[in-house]
Every structure is written in structure tokens, then in C-alpha cells.
C-alpha positions in Angstrom: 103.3 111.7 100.0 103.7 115.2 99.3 106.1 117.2 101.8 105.6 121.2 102.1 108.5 122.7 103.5 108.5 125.1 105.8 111.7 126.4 105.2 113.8 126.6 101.7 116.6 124.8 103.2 114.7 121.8 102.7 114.0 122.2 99.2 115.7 119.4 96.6 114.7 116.2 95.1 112.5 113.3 97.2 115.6 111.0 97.2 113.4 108.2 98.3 111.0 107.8 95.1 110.3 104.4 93.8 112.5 105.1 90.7 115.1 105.0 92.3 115.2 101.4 93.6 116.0 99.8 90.6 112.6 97.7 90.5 112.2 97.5 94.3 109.5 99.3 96.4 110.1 100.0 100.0 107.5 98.5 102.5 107.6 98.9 106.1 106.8 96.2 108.2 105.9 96.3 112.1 105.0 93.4 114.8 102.0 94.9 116.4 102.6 94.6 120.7 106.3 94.0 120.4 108.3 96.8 121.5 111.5 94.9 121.0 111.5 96.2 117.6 110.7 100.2 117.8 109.7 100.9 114.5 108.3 99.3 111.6 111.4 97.6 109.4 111.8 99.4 106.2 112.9 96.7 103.1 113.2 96.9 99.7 111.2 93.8 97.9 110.0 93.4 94.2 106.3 94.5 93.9 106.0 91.0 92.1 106.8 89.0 95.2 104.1 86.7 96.4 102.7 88.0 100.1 103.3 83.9 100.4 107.1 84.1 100.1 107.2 87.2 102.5 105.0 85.8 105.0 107.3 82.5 104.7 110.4 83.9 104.3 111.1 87.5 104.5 109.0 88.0 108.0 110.9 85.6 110.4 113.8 86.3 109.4 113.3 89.7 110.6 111.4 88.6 113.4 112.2 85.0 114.4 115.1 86.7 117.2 112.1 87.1 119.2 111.3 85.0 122.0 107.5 85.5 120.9 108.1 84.4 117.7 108.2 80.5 118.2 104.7 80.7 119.6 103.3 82.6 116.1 100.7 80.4 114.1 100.3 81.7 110.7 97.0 81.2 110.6 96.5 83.7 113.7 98.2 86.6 112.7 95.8 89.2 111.8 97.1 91.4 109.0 97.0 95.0 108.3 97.3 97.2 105.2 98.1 100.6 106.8 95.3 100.8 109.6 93.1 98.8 107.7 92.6 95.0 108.3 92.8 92.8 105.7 93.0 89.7 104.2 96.0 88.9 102.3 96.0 86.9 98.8 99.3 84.8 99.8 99.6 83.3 96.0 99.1 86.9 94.8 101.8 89.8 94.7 102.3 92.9 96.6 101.4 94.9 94.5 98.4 93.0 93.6 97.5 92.8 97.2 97.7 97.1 97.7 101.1 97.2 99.2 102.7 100.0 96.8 105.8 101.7 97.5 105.9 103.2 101.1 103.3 100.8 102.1 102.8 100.1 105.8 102.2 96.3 106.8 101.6 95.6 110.4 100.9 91.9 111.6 99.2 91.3 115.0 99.7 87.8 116.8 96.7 87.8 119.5 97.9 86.5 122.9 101.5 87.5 122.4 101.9 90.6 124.0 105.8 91.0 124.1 108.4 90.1 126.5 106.9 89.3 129.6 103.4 90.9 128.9 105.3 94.2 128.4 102.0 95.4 125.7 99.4 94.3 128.0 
């Protein structure tokens, strides 16, 4: 994403381009509903991770704290590349699946609305 500053003071080098992850790509992840968690979680992952092993293992472990989180069915959650629904390939990668560095997945569990109804 290109930045135009407004002021040379904030002129230098994007320190957050994807060469400087060492292989990784960051991709921000947020629980649709659940204000708990106030922003998306930024993570570093390998573009060559399966959407399977994220959605196994790398998801509740950021999420499973919740008291929402033991009602989640997998086979609910509706997925979201940016503001766009989709349908994840679990046995493909991220990066096969569109999630490039900076990427924005968002999950949404219908019927869990937060801590007592809090997003309803």
C-alpha cells in the first residue's frame, strides 16, 4: 500500500515490507462480533502454510480464551478475504488461497454474538 506523506518528517524506508520477514508474510486476522479482541491479530506465517493448519491450529490458539469459542463449528464459520466472502481451499496454501502479505482475514461464527450478546 502506498503511503503519501504529508509531511517530510515521515519520509524513510516502509520497515514493514515482506522482505523483511525472512520468508514470512504478515496477515491479520479478526473474529467478526467479538469485541473482546479490538483489532484484528497481526502474525507472521509462511505463505506456504495450508489455510487447513491455520484454521486447525494457528486460529484457536489465538482465539480459544474466548468463552464463545467452545460453541464455534468449523463448518459454520463464514470466511472473509478482506470484505470479500469466500471460500477457503483448506489443503491449499495462503498464498494460493489470495492471502498475500498484509492480507486481512476475518471469520464470522453466526449466532455468536460476543459476551453476553454484546454485538447484537
Amino acid at each position: 500500500m502506498a503511503v503519501i506523506a504529508l509531511h517530510e518528517d515521515y519520509a524513510g524506508p516502509m520497515r514493514d515490507r515482506v522482505e523483511n520477514f525472512h520468508g514470512n508474510q504478515l496477515l491479520y486476522v479478526g473474529w467478526d462480533d467479538h469485541l473482546v479482541f479490538c483489532a484484528p491479530h497481526c502474525i507472521a506465517v509462511q505463505p506456504s502454510m495450508t489455510f487447513d493448519a491455520l484454521a486447525r491450529d494457528v486460529i484457536p490458539a489465538m482465539y480459544s480464551a474466548h468463552p464463545d469459542w467452545p460453541s464455534v463449528r468449523a463448518e459454520s464459520i463464514e470466511w472473509y478475504r478482506g470484505s470479500e466472502r469466500f471460500a477457503p481451499d483448506f489443503d491449499a496454501s495462503l498464498a494460493e488461497n489470495g492471502l498475500g502479505h498484509k492480507a486481512v482475514l476475518r471469520l464470522r461464527t453466526p449466532g455468536l454474538t460476543g459476551i453476553g450478546g454484546s454485538c447484537s
